[in-house]
C-alpha positions as CSV (number, residue, x, y, z in Angstrom):
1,X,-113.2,81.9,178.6
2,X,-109.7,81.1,180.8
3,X,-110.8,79.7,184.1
4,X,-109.4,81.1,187.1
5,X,-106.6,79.4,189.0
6,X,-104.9,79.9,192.1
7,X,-101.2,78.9,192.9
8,X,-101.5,77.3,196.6
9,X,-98.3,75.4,197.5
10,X,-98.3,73.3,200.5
11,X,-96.4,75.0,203.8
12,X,-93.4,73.9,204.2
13,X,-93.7,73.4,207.6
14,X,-97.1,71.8,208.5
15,X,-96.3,69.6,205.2
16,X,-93.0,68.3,206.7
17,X,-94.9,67.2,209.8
18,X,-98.1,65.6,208.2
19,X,-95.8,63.4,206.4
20,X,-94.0,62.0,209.4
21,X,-97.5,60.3,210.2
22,X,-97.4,57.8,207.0
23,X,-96.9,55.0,209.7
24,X,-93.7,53.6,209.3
25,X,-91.7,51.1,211.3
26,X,-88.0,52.0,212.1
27,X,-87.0,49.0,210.0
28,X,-89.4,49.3,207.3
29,X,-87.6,52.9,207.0
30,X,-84.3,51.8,206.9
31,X,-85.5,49.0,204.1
32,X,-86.7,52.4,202.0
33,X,-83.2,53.8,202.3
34,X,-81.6,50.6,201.7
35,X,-83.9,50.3,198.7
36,X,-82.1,53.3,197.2
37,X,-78.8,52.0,197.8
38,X,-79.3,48.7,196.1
39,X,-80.9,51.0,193.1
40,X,-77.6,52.7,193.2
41,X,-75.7,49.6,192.7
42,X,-74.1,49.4,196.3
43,X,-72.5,46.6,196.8
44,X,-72.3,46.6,200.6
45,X,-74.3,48.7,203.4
46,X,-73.5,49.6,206.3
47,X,-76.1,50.4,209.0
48,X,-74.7,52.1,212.2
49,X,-76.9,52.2,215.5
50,X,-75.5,54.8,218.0
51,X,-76.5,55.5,221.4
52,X,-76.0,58.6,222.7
53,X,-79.8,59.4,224.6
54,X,-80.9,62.3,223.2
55,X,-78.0,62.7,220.9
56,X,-78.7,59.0,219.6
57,X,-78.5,59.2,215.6
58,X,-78.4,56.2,213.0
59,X,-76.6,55.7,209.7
60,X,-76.6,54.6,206.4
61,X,-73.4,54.4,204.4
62,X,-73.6,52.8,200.5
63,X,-70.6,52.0,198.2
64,X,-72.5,52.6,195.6
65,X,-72.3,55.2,192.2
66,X,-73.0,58.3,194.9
67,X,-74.5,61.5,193.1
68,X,-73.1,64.9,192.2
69,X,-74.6,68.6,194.0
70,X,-77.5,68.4,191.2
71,X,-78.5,65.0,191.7
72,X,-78.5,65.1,195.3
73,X,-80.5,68.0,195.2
74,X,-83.4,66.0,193.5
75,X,-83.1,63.3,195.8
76,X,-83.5,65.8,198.6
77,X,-86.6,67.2,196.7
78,X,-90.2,66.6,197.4
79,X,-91.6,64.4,194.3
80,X,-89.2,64.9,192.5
81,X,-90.0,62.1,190.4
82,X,-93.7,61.0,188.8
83,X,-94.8,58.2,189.8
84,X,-95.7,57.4,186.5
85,X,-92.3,57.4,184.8
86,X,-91.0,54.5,183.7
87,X,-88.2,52.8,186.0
88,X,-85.0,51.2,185.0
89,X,-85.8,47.6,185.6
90,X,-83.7,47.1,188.7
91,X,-85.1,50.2,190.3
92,X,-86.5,49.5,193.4
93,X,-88.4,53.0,193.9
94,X,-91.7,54.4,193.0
95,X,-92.6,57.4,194.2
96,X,-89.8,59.5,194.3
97,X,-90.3,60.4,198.3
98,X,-89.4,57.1,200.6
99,X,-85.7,58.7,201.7
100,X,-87.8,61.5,203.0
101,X,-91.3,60.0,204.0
102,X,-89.3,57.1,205.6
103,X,-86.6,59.6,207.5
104,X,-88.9,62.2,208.7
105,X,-91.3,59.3,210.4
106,X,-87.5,58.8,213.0
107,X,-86.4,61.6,213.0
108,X,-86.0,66.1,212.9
109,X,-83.0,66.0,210.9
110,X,-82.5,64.3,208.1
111,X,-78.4,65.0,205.9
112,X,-77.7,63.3,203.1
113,X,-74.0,63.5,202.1
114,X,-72.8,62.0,198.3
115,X,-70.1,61.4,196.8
116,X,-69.4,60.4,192.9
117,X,-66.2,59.0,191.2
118,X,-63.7,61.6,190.1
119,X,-66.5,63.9,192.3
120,X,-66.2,66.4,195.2
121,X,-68.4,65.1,198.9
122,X,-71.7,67.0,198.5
123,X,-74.0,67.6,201.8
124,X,-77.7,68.6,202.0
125,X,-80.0,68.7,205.2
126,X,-83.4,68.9,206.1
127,X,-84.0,70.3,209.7
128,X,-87.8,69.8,210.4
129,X,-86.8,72.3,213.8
130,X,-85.6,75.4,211.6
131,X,-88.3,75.2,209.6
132,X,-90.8,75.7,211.9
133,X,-88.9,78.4,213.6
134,X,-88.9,80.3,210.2
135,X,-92.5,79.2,208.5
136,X,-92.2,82.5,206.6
137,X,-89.1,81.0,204.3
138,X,-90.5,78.0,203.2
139,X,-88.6,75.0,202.0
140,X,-85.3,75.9,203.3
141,X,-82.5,73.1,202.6
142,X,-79.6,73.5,204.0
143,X,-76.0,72.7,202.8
144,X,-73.8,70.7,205.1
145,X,-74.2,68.7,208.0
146,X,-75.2,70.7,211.1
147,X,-72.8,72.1,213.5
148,X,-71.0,69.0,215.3
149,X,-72.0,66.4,212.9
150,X,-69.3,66.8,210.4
151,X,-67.4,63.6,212.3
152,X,-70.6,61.6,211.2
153,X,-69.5,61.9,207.6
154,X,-65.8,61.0,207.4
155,X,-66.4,57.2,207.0
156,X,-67.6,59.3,203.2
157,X,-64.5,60.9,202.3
158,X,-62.5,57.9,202.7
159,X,-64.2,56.3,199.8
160,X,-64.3,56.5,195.8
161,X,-67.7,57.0,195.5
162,X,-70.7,56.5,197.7
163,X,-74.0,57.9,200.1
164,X,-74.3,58.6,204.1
165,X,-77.9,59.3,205.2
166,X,-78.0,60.1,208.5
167,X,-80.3,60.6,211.2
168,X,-80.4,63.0,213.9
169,X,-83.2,63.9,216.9
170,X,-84.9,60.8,216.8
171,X,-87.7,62.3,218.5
172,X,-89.8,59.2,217.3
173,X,-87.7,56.5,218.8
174,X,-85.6,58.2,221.5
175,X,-88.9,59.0,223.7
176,X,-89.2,59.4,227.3
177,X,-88.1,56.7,229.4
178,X,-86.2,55.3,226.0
179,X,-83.3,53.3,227.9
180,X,-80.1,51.6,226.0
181,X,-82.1,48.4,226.3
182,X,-84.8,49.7,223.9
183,X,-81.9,51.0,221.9
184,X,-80.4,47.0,222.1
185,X,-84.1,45.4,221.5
186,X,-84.8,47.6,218.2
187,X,-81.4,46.7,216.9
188,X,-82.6,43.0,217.2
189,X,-85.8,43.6,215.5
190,X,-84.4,45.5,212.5
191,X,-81.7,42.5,212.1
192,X,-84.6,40.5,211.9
193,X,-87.2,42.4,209.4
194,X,-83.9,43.4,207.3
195,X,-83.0,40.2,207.0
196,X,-86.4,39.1,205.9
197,X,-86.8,42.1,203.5
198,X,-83.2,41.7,201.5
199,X,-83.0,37.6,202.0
200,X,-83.1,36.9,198.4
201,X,-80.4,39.5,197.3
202,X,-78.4,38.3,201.0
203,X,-78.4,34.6,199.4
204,X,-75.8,33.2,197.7
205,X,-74.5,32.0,195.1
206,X,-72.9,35.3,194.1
207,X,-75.2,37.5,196.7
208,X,-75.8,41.2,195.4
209,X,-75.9,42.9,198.1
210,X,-73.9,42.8,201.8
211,X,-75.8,44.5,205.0
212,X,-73.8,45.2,208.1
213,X,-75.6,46.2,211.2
214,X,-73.2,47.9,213.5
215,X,-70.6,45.8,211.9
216,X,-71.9,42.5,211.8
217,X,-73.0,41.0,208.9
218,X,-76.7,40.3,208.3
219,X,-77.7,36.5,208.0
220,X,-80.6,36.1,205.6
221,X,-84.0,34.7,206.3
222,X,-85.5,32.4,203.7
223,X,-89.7,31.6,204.7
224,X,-89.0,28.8,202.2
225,X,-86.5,26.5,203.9
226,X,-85.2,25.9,200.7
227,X,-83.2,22.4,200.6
228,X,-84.1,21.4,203.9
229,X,-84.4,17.8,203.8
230,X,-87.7,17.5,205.8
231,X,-89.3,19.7,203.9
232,X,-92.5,18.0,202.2
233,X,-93.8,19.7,199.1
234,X,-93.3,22.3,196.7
235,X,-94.5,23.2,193.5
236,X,-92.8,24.2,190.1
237,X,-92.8,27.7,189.5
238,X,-96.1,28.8,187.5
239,X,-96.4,31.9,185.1
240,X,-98.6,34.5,184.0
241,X,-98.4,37.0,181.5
242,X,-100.0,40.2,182.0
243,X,-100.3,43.6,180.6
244,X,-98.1,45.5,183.2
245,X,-95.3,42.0,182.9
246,X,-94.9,38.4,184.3
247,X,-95.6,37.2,187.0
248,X,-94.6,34.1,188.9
249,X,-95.9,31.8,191.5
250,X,-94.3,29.1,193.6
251,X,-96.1,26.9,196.1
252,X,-94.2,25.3,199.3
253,X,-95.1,23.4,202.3
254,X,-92.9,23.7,205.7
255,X,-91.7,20.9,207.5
256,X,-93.9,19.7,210.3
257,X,-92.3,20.5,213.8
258,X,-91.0,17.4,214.3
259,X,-89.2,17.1,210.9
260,X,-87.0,20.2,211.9
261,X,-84.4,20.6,215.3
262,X,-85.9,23.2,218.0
263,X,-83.0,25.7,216.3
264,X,-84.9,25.0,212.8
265,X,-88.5,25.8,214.2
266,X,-88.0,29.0,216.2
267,X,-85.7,30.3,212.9
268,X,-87.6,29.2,210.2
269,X,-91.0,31.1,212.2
270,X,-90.5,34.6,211.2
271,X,-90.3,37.7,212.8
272,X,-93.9,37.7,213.4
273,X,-94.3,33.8,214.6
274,X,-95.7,30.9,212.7
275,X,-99.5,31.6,212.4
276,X,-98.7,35.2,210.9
277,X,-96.2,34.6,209.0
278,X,-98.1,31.8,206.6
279,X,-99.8,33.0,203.0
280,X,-98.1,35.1,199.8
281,X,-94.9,36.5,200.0
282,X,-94.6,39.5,197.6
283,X,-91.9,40.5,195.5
284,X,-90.5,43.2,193.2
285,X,-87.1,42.5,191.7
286,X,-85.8,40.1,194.9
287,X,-87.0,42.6,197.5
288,X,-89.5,41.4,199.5
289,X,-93.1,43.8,200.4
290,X,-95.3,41.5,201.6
291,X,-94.8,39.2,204.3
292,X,-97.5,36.8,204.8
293,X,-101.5,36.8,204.8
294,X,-103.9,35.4,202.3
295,X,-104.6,39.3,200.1
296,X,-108.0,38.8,200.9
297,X,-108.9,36.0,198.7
298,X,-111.3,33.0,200.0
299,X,-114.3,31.4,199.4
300,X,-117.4,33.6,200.3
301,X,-115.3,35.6,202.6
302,X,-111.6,36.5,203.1
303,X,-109.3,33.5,204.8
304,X,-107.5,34.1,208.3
305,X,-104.6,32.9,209.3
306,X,-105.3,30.2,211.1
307,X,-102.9,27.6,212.7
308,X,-103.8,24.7,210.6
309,X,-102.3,26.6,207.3
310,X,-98.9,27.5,209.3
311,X,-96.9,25.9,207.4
312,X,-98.1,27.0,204.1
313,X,-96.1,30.1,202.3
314,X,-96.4,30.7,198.5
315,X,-93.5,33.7,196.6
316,X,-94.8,35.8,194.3
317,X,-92.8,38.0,191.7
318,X,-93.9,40.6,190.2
319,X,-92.3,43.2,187.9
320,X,-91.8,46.8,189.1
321,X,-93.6,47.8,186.2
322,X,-96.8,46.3,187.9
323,X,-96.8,48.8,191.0
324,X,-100.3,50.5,190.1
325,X,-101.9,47.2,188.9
326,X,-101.1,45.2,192.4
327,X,-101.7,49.0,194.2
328,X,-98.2,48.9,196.0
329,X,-97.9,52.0,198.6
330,X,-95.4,54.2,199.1
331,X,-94.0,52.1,202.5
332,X,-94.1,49.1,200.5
333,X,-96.6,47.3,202.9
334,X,-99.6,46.8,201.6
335,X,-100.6,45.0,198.0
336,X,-104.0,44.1,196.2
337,X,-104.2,41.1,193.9
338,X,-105.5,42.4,190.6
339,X,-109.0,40.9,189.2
340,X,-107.7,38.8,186.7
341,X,-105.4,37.0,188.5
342,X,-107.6,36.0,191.5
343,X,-109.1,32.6,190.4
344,X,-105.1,31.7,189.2
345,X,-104.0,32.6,192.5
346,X,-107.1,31.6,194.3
347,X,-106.6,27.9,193.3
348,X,-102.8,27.9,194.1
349,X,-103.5,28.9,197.7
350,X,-106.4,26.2,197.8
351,X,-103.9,23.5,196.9
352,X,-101.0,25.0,199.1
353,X,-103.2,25.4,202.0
354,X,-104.9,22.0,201.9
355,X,-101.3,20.2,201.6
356,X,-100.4,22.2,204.7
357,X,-103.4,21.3,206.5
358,X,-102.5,17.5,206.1
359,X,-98.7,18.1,206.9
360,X,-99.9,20.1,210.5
361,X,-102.2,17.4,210.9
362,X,-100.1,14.4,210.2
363,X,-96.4,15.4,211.0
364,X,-95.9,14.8,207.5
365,X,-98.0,13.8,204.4
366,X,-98.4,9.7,205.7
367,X,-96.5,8.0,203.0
368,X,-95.9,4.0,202.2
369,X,-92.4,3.1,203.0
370,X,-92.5,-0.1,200.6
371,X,-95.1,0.1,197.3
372,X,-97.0,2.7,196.3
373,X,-99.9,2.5,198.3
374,X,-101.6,4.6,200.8
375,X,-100.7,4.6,204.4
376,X,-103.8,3.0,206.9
377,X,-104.8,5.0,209.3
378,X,-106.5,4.4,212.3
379,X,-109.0,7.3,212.1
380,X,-111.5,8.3,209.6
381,X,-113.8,11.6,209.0
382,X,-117.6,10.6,208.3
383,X,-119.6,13.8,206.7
384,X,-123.4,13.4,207.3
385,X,-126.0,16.4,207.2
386,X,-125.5,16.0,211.2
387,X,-122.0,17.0,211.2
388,X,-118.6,15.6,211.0
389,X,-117.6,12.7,213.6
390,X,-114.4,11.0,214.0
391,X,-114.4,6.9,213.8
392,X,-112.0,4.3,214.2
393,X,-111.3,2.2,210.9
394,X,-112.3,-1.6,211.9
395,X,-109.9,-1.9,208.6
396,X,-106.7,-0.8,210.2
397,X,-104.8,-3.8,211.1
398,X,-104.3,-3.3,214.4
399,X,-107.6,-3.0,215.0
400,X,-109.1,-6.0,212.6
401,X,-106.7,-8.2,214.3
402,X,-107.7,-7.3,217.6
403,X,-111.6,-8.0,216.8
404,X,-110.5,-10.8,214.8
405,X,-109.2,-12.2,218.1
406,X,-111.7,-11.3,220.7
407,X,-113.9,-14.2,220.1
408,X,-116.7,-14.1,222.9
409,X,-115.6,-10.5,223.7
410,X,-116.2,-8.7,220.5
411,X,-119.0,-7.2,221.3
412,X,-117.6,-5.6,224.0
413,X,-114.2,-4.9,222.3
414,X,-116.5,-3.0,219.9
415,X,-118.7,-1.4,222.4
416,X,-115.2,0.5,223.9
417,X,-114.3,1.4,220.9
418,X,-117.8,3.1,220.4
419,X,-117.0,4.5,223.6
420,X,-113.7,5.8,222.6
421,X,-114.9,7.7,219.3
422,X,-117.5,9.3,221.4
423,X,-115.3,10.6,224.0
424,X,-112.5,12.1,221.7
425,X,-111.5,15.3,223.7
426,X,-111.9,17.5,220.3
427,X,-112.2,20.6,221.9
428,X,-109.2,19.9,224.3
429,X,-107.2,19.1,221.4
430,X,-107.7,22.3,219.5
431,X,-107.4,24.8,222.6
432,X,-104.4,22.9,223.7
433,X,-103.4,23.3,219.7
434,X,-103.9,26.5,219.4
435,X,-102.7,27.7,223.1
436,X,-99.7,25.8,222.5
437,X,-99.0,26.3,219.3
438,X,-98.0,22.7,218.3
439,X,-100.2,19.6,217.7
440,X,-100.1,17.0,220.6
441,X,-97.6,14.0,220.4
442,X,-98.7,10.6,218.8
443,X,-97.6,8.0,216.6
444,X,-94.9,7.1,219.4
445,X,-93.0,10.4,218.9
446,X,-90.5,10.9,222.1
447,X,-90.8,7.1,223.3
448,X,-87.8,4.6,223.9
449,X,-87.8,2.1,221.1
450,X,-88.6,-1.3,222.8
451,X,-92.3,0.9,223.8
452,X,-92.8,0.2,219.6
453,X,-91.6,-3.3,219.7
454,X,-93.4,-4.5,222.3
455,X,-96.8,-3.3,220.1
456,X,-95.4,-4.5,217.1
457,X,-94.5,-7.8,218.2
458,X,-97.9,-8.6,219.3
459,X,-99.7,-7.3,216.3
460,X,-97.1,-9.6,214.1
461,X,-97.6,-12.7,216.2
462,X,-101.5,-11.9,216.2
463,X,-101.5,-11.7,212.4
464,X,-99.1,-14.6,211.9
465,X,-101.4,-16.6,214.4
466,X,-104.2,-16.4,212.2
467,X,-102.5,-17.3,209.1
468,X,-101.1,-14.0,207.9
469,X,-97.6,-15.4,206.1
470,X,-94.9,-13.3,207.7
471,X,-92.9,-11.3,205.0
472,X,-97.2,-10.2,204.4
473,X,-97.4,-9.0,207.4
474,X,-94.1,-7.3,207.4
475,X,-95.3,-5.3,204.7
476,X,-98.9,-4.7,206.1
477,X,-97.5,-2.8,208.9
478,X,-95.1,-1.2,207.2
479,X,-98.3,0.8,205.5
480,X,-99.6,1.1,209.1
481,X,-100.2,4.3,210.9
482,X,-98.0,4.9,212.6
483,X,-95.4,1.9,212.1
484,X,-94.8,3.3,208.9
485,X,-92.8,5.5,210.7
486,X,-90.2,2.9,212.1
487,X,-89.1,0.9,209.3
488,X,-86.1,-0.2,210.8
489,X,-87.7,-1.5,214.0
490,X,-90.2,-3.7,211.6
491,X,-87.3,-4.9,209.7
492,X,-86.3,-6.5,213.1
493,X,-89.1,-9.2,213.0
494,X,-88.6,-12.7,212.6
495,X,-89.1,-14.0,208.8
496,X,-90.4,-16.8,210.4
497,X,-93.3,-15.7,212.6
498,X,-91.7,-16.2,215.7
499,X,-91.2,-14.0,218.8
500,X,-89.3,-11.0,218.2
501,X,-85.8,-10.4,220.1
């Protein structure tokens, strides 16, 4: 027996406006049309920001291959594209519906003008207005731009080949009270997350893609730093080899704060500052989706972001053939890590976020200037079922010379320093920490150079007083917190145990 069916398309009207609601950001719907330029093999784009009040309208123009009447006609269209089907491998599309999804969420009017070598200018236009006026015609597309736009498309007809999408009644950023300050303030923004987005296809050598916002060339944003001299750690690129392609991993650590000029650290913080910007940064063919966070993995239950980890950021690729596996949606903001590769990527971030931890913690991983040994620091974490406590190390030089030395008053040398440990202002440190989004200065950071000689000719004297031989000493604090630091300033000191100068 033949089941029953009923045809019941969607109206065109109340379907137009439920998709406006999918949540995008002005510039994560500018990346979607970008996205189809780049797929398009555009070369440059230009973005063009015009403010007009009410009449305000943006633009997208792309060298690239353009498309005749019938192929812009399927761009135009509704899914017209499964999903499903396989993608060239460049392609940086899914789901056959980001120019629309991602217009309609700014604006009423959406035209599309293209234009293909050897190829007459073509024009199509969605007007989300005359189709509500006229729900009883459906999916009316109209041909051309609307009356008084055509100037909007001659920057077109001046090229070989090429697409214009542009944006009219911005009814979702042109709001009341929307002044030309706003206007100015989401220009800046959309710089910013554009930059972020297209950083690896920005970057030279031989960059594939140029982005001009109202004329001005984009700068691209690396979260990596890469070749910055202060940077600390990063780890070779790993692989894996799944069904749906390969993906890779690479691990880095930032530079602490004060490895970096003030310039450096606001930059190299993100759009979205340091604490949200830390965790996996997700890729499909050098076009950046994700931007930070941990994906949910952890240990019992999901990490935050939390300021100690700041500085750790780890790029993943994957292959656009892996879209359904990592569940990428259609705004390209949102990403699952698939089963299999959880402990793999699980472990990475352990590593990464640990290293981090020690670089926030210690301006830097604390590393011997001369020999391969481990720096001494004057701190130490004791575990007990209690709880962890915080305890000067009697071994660090400064402090065994100075108990070496008290003589009579060792007991109460000893008896401040158990005052000391028991006094550290830990929650202080981490509200100041956290409020001020920077750990405190030590190890001498900021103070005038004779400040460190005066301490380090006293601990040399000490040590060379009580029969330490002076090139031994030398090198003792030289694997000193935080002398370590200043290898110059302990070069300075006599080779034959007398007073410094």
């Amino acid at each position: 027996m033949t089941a029953k069916t009923r045809n019941v398309p969607p109206r065109a009207s109340a379907m137009m406006e439920a998709l406006r609601g999918l949540g995008y950001s002005t510039a994560a719907a500018l990346a979607d049309i970008v996205d189809n330029s780049v797929s398009a093999g555009a070369s440059e784009v230009r973005i063009s920001f015009a403010w007009e009040g009410e009449g305000s309208r943006v633009t997208v123009l792309d060298d690239g291959r353009g498309m005749n009447d019938l192929g812009l006609e399927g761009a135009m269209r509704l899914g017209d594209k499964n999903p499903l089907d396989e993608r060239a491998p460049g392609d940086l599309g899914r789901f056959g519906v980001g120019l629309k999804t991602a217009s309609f969420s700014q604006c009423r009017r959406l035209t599309v003008a293209s234009k293909a070598i050897g190829g007459d200018l073509c024009c199509l236009r969605w007007d989300l207005d005359a189709i509500a006026a006229r729900p009883e015609d459906g999916w009316l597309l109209f041909e051309g731009p609307a009356d008084g736009s055509e100037r909007h498309l001659t920057p077109l007809q001046e090229m070989t080949s090429g697409t214009l999408v542009l944006w009219e009644q911005l009814d979702r950023i042109v709001t009341d009270g929307y002044t030309a300050d706003h206007f100015g303030d989401l220009l800046d923004n959309v710089e910013k997350r554009l930059a972020m987005v297209f950083h690896r296809l920005l970057q030279g050598p031989g960059p594939r893609l140029c982005l001009r916002l109202n004329g001005r060339p984009i700068t691209p944003w690396d979260p990596f730093m890469s070749g910055h001299p202060g940077k600390p750690w990063n780890s070779p690129v790993e692989r894996r080899f799944t069904p749906s392609g390969v993906v890779e991993a690479e691990c880095h650590v930032l530079p602490h704060r004060d490895r970096m000029t003030l310039d450096e650290h606001d930059a190299a913080a993100g759009p979205e500052g340091w604490t949200s910007q830390q965790g996996f940064y997700v890729y499909r063919n050098g076009r950046l989706l994700l931007a930070g966070g941990w994906l949910g993995l952890g240990q019992g239950r999901a990490w935050n972001r939390e300021e100690a980890q700041r500085l750790a950021r780890i790029r993943l690729d994957i292959p656009n053939t892996a879209d359904a596996d990592w569940k990428i949606d259609i705004r390209k903001s949102t990403a699952r890590i698939p089963v299999s590769l959880r402990p793999w990527l699980t472990r990475l971030a352990e590593d990464t976020r640990e290293k981090a931890r020690h670089v926030f913690a210690w301006r830097g991983a604390p590393m011997a200037v001369a020999g391969d040994g481990a720096v001494e620091q004057a701190w130490r974490l004791d575990r007990t079922r209690a709880g962890a406590r915080y305890r000067i190390d009697e071994n660090h030089p400064a402090v065994a010379v100075a108990l070496d030395a008290s003589g009579p008053a060792n007991a109460l040398v000893r008896a401040m320093l158990r005052v000391i440990e028991e006094t550290v202002p830990v929650q202080r440190i981490w509200l100041d920490t956290a409020e001020n989004r920077e750990t405190p200065k030590t190890g001498f950071d900021g103070e005038p150079p004779e400040n460190v000689r005066a301490v380090l000719a006293t601990l040399f004297q000490s040590m060379v007083a009580r029969g330490v031989e002076p090139a031994a000493a030398k090198r003792t604090l030289l694997a000193t917190e935080p002398f370590h630091n200043y290898p110059a300033l302990v070069g300075e000191l006599p080779e034959g145990g007398g007073a410094a100068h």
